[in-house]
C-alpha positions as CSV (number, residue, x, y, z in Angstrom):
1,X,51.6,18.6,4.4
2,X,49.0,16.0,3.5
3,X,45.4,16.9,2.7
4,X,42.8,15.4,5.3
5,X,39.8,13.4,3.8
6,X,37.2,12.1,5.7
7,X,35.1,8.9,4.9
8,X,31.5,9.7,6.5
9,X,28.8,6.6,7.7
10,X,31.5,4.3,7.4
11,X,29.2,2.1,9.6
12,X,31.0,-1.3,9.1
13,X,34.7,-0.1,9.4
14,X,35.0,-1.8,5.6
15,X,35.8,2.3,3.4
16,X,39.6,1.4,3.6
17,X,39.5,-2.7,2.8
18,X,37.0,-2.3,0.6
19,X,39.5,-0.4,-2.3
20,X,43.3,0.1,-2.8
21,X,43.9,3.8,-1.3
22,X,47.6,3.7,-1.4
23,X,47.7,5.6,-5.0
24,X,46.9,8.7,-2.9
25,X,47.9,7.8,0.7
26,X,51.4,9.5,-0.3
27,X,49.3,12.9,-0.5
28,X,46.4,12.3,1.6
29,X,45.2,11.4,4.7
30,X,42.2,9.2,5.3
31,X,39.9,9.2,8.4
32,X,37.0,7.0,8.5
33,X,34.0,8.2,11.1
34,X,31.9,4.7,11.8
35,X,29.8,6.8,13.7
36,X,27.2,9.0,12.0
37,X,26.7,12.7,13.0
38,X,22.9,13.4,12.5
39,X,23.1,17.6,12.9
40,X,25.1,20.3,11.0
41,X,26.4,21.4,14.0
42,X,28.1,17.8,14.7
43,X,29.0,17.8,10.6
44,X,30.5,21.3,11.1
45,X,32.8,20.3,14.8
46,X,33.8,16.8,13.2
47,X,34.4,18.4,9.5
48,X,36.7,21.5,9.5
49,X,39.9,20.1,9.6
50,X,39.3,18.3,6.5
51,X,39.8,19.2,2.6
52,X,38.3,16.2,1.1
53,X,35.0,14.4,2.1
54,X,33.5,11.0,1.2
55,X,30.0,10.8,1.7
56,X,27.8,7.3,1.3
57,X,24.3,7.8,-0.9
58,X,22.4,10.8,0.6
59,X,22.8,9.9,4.0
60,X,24.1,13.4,4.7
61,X,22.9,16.6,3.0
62,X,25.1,19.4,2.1
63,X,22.9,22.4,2.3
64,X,24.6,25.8,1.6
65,X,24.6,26.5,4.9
66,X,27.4,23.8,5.8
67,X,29.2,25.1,2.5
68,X,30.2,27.9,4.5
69,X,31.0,26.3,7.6
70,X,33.6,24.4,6.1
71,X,36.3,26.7,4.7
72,X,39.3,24.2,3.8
73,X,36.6,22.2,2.1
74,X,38.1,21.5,-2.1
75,X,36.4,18.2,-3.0
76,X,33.0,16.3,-1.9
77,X,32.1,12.3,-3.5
78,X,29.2,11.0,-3.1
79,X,28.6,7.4,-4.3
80,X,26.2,7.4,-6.9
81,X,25.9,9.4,-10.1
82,X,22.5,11.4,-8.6
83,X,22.5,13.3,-5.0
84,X,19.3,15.2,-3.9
85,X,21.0,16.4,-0.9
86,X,23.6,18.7,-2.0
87,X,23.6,22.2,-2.8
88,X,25.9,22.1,-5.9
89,X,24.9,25.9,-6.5
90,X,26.7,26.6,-3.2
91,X,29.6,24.2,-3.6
92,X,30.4,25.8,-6.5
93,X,30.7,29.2,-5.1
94,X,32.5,28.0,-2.3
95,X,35.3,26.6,-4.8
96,X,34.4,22.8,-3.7
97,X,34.2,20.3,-6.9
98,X,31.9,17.7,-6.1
99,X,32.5,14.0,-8.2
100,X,30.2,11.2,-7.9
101,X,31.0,7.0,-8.7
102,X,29.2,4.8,-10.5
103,X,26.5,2.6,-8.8
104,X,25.1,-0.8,-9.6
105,X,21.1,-1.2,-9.9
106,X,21.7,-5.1,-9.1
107,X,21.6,-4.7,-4.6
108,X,18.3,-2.8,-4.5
109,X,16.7,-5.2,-6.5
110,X,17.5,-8.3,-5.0
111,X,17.0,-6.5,-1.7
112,X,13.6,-6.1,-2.7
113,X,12.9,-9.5,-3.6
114,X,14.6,-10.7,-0.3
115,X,11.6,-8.1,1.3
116,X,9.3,-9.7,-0.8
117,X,9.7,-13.0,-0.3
118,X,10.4,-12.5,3.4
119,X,6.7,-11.0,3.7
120,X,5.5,-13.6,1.8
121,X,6.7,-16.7,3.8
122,X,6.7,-15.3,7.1
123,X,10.6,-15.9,7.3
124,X,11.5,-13.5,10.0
125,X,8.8,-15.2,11.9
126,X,9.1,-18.9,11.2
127,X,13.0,-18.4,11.6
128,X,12.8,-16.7,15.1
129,X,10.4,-19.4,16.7
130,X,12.7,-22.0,15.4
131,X,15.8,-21.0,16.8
132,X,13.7,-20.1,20.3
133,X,11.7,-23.0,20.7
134,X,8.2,-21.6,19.5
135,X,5.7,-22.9,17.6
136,X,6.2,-25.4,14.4
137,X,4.6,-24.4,11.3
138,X,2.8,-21.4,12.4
139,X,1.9,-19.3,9.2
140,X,0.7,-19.8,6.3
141,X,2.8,-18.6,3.1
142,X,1.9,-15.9,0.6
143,X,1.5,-17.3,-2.9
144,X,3.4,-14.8,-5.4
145,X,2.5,-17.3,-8.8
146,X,-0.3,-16.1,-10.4
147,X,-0.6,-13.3,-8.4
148,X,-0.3,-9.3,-9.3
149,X,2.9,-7.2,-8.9
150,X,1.9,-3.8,-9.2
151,X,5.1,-1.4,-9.7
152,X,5.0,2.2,-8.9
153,X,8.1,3.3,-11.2
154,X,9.9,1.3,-14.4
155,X,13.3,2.6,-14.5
156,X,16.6,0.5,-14.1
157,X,15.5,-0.9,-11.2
158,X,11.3,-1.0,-11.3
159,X,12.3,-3.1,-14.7
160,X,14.7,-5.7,-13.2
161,X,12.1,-6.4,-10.7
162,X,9.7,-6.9,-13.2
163,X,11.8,-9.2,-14.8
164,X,12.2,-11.1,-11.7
165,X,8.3,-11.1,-11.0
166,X,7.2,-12.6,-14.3
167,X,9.9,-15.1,-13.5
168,X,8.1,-16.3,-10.4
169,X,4.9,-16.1,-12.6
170,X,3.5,-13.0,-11.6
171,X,1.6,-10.7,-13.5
172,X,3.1,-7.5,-13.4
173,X,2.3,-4.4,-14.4
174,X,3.2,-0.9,-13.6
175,X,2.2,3.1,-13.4
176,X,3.8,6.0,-13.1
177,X,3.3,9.8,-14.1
178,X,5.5,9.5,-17.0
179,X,4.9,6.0,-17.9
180,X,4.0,5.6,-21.0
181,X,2.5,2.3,-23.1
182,X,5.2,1.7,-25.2
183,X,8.0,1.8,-22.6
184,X,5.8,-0.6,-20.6
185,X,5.6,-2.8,-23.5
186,X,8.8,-2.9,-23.8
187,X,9.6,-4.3,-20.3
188,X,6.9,-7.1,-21.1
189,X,4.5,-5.1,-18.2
190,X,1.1,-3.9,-18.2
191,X,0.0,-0.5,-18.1
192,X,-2.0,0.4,-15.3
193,X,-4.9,2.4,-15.4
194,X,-4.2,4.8,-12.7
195,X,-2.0,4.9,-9.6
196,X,-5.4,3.7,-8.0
197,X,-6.2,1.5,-10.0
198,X,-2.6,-0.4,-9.6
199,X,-2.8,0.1,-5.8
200,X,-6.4,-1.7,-5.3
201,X,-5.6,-4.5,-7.9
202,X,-2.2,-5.1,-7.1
203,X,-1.4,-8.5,-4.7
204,X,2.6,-7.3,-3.9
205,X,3.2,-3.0,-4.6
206,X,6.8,-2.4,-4.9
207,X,8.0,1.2,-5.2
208,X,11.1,2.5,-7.2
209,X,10.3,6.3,-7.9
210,X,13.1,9.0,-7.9
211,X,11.9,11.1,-5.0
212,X,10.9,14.8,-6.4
213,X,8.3,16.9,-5.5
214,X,5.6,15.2,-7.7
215,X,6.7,12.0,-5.6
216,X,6.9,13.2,-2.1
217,X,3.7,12.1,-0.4
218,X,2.7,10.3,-3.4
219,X,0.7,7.3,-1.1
220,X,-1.0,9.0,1.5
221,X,-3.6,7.6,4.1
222,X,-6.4,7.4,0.8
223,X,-3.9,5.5,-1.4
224,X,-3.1,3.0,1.4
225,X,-7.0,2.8,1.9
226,X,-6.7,1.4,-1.5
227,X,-4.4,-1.8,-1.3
228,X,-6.1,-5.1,-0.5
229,X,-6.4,-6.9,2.9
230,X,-4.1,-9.2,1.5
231,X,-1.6,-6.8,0.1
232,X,2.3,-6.3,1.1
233,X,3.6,-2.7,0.3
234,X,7.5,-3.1,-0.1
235,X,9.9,0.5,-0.6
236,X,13.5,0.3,-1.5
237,X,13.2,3.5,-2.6
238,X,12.9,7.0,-0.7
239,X,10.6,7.2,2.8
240,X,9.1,10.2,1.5
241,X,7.0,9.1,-1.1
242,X,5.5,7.4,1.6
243,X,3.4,9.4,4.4
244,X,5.1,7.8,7.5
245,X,2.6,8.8,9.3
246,X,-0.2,7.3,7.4
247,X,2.0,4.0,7.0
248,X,2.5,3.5,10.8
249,X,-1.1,3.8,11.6
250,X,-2.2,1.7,8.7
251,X,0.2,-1.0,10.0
252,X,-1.2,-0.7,13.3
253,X,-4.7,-1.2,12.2
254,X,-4.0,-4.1,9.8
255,X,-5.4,-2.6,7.1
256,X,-3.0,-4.5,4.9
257,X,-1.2,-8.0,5.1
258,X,2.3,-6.3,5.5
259,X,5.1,-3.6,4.5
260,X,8.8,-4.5,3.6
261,X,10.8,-1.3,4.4
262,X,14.7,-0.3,4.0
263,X,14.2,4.0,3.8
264,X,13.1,5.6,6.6
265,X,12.5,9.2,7.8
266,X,15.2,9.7,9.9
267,X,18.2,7.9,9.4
268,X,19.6,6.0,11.1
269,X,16.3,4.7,12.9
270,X,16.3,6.3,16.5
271,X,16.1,3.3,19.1
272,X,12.2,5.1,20.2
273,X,11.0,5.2,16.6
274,X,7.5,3.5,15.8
275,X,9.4,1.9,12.9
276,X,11.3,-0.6,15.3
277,X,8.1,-1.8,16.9
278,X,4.9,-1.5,14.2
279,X,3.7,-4.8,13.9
280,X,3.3,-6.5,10.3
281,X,6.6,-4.6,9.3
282,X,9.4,-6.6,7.5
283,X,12.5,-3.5,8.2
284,X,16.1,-3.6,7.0
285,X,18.7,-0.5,8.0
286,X,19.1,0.5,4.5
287,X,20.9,-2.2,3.1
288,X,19.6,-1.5,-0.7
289,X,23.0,-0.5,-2.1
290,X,25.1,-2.4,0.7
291,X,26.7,-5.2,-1.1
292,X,31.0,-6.2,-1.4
293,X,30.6,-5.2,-5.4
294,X,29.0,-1.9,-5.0
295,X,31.0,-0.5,-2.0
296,X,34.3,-1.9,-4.4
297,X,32.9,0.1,-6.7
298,X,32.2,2.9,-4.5
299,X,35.5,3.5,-3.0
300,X,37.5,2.5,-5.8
301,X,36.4,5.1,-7.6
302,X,36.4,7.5,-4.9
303,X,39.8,6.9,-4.9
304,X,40.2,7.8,-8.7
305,X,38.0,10.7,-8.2
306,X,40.5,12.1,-5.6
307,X,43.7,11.1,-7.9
308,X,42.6,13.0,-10.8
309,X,41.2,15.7,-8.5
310,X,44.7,16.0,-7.1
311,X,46.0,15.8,-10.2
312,X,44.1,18.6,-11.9
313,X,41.7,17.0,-14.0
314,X,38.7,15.9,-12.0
315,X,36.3,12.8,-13.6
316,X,32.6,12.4,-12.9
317,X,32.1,15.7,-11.9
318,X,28.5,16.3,-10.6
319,X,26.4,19.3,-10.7
């Protein structure tokens, strides 16, 4: 009898053309779910039957609790080398091997951009009264040349868009708890003072922070005080190290030009959430790692990771 494995979030039917899954069709079956079950009860119902589970990013957290809920469970992959959201301490008693894939830094970053530049030259707006007959011309663009780019975070990614920033002639530079001046040296950045000081100087804030406890919360209702009239807030990176709350009503008020959004607190974005109708908000669904190379490489080598699972020798085990 084959093993079941099911393909969670698979939101744009593309798991199974995406990569070649006939090396382990012969020993497995594969079920895609398009549709995304947002409890552990639903997780729990939808899951039992099944030995192997695909799961996209950290859409879908595997707390201990839903460990035990699943008893044919052997093998979980999540794309991506780094998952917050699973309980490997409990996967591991349960017997389940969890294996990751390799993921490419180049989608968040030009997603970012593409927020940037959208919040910059009014696209979503000029586009829309175009194509409906409004007004010609009716905003006036965001310079970005000359202007500062203030970075919370300069790993992989934080550095590529810094890259990309002096490119368009901005002057970047960048803080975070751990930065230090020589690594910011090294990227060609300046070192900010303080995360205030970056926040209230900065003309375009882009955040690319690992979320953690020291992160969570990090820009509060004070911190978004801080950021110019003028400023656009952009983060690719995890909703939590922004407070929602604080964001929505800072939005509301106009403190700030604009925010350019893809990570939200509940995912995906209930159809009532404040997030689908703040104004000044540039919002994608999550699109920073959704690109044809990375979900290649994402189900390609979920595919391997099942092989050599199957085969007794498991690769890019996490944990």
């Amino acid at each position: 009898m084959k093993l079941r494995c099911a393909v969670l979030d698979d939101f744009q039917g593309v798991a199974m053309t995406s990569a070649d899954w006939t090396p382990v069709l012969e020993r497995v079956e594969v079920v895609s779910f398009t549709e995304h079950f947002g409890t552990e009860d639903e997780l729990a119902a939808a899951l039992a039957d099944f030995d192997l589970i695909v799961t996209l990013r950290e859409r879908v957290a595997f707390p201990a609790s839903l460990f035990s809920r699943l008893p044919r469970l052997k093998l979980l992959i999540a794309s991506g080398m780094r998952n917050s959201v699973i309980d490997y301490a409990a996967a591991e008693r349960h017997g389940v091997t969890v294996c990751g894939t390799a993921s490419s830094q180049a989608p968040p970053v030009e997603l970012t951009w593409a927020l940037i530049l959208g919040l910059a030259r009014g696209l979503v707006v000029e586009n829309t009264a175009l194509r409906t007959g409004g007004p010609w011309q009716s905003t006036v663009g965001a310079d970005l040349h000359g202007r500062r780019l203030g970075l919370l975070g300069l790993g992989k990614i934080g550095s590529r868009v810094a890259g990309i920033g002096a490119a368009f002639g901005m002057e970047v530079t960048a803080w975070s708890q751990n930065l230090t001046r020589q690594r910011a040296d090294e990227a060609g950045v300046a070192l900010a003072g303080s995360k205030e000081e970056l926040l209230a100087s900065s003309d375009v804030v882009s955040i690319h922070l690992a979320l953690s406890d020291r992160t969570r919360g990090l820009l509060g209702a004070a911190e978004l005080a801080l950021l110019k009239p003028t400023a656009y807030l952009v983060n690719t990176s995890r909703a939590a190290i922004v407070d929602q709350d604080a964001l929505i009503d800072a939005l509301r008020r106009g403190a700030f030009a604009g925010a350019g959004v893809d990570v939200f607190d509940v995912e995906p974005l209930p159809a009532d959430h404040p997030m689908r109708t703040v104004p000044r908000l540039l919002a994608t669904p999550h699109l920073g790692y959704v690109s044809q190379d990375n979900y290649r490489r994402y189900y390609g080598e979920a595919v391997e990771d099942i092989q050599a699972f199957l085969d007794g020798s498991p690769v890019r085990v996490l944990g």
